[in-house]
C-alpha positions in Angstrom: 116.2 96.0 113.1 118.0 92.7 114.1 117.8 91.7 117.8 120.5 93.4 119.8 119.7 94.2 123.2 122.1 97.4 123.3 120.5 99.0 120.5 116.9 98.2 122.0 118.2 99.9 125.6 119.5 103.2 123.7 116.5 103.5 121.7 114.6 103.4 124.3 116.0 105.8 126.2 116.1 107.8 123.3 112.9 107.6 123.2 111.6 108.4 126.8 113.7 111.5 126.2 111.6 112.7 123.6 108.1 111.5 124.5 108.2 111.8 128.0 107.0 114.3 130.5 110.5 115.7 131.1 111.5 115.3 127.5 114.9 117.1 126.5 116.0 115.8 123.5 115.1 118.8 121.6 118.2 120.4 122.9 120.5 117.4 121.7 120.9 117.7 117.8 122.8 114.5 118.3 120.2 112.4 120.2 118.0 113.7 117.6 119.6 112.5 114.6 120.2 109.4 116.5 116.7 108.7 116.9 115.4 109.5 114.2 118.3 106.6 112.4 117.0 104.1 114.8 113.3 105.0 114.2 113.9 104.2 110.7 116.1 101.1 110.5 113.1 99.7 113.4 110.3 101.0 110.1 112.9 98.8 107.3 113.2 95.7 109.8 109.5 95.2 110.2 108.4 95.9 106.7 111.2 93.2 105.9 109.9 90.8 108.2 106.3 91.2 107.2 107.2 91.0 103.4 109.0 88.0 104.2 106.3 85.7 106.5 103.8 87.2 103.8 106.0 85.3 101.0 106.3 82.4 102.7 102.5 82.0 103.6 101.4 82.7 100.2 104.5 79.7 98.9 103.3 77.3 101.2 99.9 77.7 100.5 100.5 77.9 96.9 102.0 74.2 97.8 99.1 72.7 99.6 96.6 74.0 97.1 98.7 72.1 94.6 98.6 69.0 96.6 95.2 68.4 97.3 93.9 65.5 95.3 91.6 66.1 92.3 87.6 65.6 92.1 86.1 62.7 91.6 85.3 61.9 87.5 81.9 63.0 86.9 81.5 60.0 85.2 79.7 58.0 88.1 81.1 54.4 88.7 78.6 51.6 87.8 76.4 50.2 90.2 78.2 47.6 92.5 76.6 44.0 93.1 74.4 44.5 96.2 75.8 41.6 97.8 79.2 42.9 97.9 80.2 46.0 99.9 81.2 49.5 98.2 85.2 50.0 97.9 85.2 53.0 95.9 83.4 55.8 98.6 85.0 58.9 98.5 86.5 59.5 101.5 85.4 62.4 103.2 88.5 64.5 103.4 89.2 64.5 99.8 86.3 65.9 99.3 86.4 69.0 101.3 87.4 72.3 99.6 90.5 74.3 99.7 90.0 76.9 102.1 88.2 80.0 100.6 91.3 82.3 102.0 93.8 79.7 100.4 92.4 79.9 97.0 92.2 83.8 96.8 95.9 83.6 97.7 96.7 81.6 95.1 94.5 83.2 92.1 96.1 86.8 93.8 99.8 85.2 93.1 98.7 83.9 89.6 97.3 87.1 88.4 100.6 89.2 89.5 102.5 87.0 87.5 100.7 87.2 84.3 100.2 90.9 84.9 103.6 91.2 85.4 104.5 89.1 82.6 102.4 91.5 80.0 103.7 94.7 81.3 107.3 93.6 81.0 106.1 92.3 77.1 104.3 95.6 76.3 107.3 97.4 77.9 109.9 95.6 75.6 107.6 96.7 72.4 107.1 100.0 72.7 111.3 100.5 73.9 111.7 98.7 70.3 109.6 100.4 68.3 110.5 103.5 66.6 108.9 106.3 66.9 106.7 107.7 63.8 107.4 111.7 63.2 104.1 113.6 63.4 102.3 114.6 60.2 102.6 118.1 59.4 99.3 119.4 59.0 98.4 121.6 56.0 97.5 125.1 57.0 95.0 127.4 54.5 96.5 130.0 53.1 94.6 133.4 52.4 94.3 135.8 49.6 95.1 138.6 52.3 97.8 136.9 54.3 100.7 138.9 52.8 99.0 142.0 54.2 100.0 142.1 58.1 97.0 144.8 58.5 94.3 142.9 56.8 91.7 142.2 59.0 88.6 139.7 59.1 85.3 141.6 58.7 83.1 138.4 59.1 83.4 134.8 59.5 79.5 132.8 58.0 79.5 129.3 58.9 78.7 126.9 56.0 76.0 124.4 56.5 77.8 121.4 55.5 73.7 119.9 53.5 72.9 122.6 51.5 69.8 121.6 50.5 68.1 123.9 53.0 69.4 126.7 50.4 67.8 125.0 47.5 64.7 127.3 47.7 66.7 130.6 46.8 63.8 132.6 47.8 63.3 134.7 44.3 66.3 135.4 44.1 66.3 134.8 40.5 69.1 132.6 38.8 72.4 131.9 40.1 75.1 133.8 38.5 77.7 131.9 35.8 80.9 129.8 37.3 83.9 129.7 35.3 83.8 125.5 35.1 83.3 123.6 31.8 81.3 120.8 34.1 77.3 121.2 35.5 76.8 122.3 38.7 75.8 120.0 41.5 74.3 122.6 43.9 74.2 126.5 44.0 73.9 128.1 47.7 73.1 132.3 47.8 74.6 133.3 50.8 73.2 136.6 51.2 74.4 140.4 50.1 77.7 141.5 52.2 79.0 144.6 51.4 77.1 145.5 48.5 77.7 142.5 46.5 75.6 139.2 46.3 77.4 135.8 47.7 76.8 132.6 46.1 78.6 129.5 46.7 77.8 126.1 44.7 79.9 123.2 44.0 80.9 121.3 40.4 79.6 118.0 40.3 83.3 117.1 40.4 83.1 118.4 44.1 85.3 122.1 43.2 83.8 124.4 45.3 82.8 128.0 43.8 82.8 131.7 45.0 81.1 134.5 43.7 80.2 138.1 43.9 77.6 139.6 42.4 76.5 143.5 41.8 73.9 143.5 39.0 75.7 143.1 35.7 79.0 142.8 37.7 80.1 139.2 38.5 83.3 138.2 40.1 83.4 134.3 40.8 86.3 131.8 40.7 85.9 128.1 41.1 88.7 125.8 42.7 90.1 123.8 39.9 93.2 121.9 40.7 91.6 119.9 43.2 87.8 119.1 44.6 88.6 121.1 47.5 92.6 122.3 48.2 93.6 123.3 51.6 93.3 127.3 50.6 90.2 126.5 49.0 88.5 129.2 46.4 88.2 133.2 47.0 87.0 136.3 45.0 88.4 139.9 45.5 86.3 142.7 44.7 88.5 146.2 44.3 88.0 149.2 46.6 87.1 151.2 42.9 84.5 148.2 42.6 82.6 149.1 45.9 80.3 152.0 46.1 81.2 154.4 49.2 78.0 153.6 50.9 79.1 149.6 51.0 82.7 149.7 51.7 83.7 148.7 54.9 85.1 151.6 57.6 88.6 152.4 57.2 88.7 150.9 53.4 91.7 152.6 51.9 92.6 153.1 47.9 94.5 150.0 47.1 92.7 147.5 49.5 90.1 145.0 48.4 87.7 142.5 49.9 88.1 139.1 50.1 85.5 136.5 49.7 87.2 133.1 50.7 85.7 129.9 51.1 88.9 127.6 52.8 88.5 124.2 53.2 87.2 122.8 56.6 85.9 126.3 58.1 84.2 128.9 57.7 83.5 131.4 54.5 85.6 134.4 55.3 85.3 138.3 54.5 88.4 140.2 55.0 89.5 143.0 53.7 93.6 144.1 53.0 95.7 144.8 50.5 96.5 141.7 48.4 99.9 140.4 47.1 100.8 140.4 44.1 99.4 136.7 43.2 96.4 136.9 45.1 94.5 133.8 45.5 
């Protein structure tokens, strides 16, 4: 707040009148708002001040840092004759050091600059550079999905290595996969409903479903690319499934679906399935 002796009087009898014994100022909306104006343009005047002596310390040490004289080369001088007396001493005041408070200054105004600098720089970029729209992502679609009521019965994760299922435990040969190409691995997944799982992969990477009930074998390979987004399923018929393995609440029409999708896990669902299932 600049010097001015009447202000300094009211504000501090503003003041006494709020902080002393006999305070009334509570009373006086007016002296209040008053007050509290004063208080603050007191709070802007010394925070102006301080930036201000701060500035001009930091300039004018800035300026005497830049003026002291440089070191010495380290190349030392030759040896002088003895018989003549040394000219080229160092004098003892050139070689003292900056104070350590001065440099810090100095390196402290040096490094806000540059930081500064790259901020406003990255700043400008990323205002300038346009923005790339997201990538949709592709979402798997089911054999059951045009069925609101189908529901999933189980979700099996799929070991990624299956060479832990190379040992198929007697469980005698793997069924036939409609693919013209060998097969580079066959996986049995266990029996689900009355019908044997198996999973195996082409050696052109399609993966391969199927469902097995002694001479009865529904499989399906994925064709049309190694491994698509919807990936491979089977459907096995509610007339397929004897009553003692079909699921509770299997209704006439429904089926279960034995889908492998790509990137989770093999599902078994059971629904009513569209007319293109799969």
């Amino acid at each position: 707040m600049p010097a001015d002796d009447g202000i300094e009087d009211e504000l501090a009898l503003l003041r006494r009148r709020a902080y002393a014994p006999d305070a009334d100022i509570t009373v006086d909306d007016a002296a209040l708002a008053r007050l509290a104006h004063l208080e603050e343009a007191v709070r802007v005047d010394r925070r102006a001040r301080i930036a201000a002596e701060t500035a001009a310390e930091t300039a004018a040490e800035a300026v005497a840092a830049d003026a002291i004289p440089p070191r010495a080369a380290e190349v030392p001088p030759a040896e002088p004759d003895a018989a003549e007396p040394r000219t080229d001493a160092i004098a003892p005041e050139t070689m003292r050091a900056a104070p350590r408070r001065r440099a810090w200054h100095t390196a402290a105004v040096i490094t806000v600059a540059v930081v500064a600098c790259a901020l406003a720089a990255t700043v400008g970029v990323a205002r300038d550079r346009p923005v790339a729209a997201p990538t949709p992502s592709l979402v798997a679609v089911g054999p059951l999905d045009s069925d609101p009521s189908a529901r999933t019965l189980l979700e099996l994760p799929v070991d990624g290595a299956p060479v832990a299922y190379f040992d198929q435990g007697g469980r005698g040969d793997p069924p036939g996969f409609p693919i013209p190409e060998g097969l580079a691995w066959t996986m049995w997944f266990g029996e689900y409903y009355g019908r044997e799982l198996w999973l195996a992969r082409a050696q052109g990477g399609a993966p391969c479903v199927a469902a097995v009930h002694e001479d009865d074998v529904v499989s399906r390979c994925a064709v049309v690319e190694p491994f698509g987004p919807d990936g491979v399923n089977v459907l096995v018929a509610y007339a397929d499934i004897a009553p003692d393995d079909r699921p509770e609440g299997m209704q006439p029409g429904q089926s279960i679906a034995y889908w492998w999708p790509s990137g989770g896990p093999l599902r078994i669902e059971m629904g009513t399935p569209g007319p293109d299932p799969g």
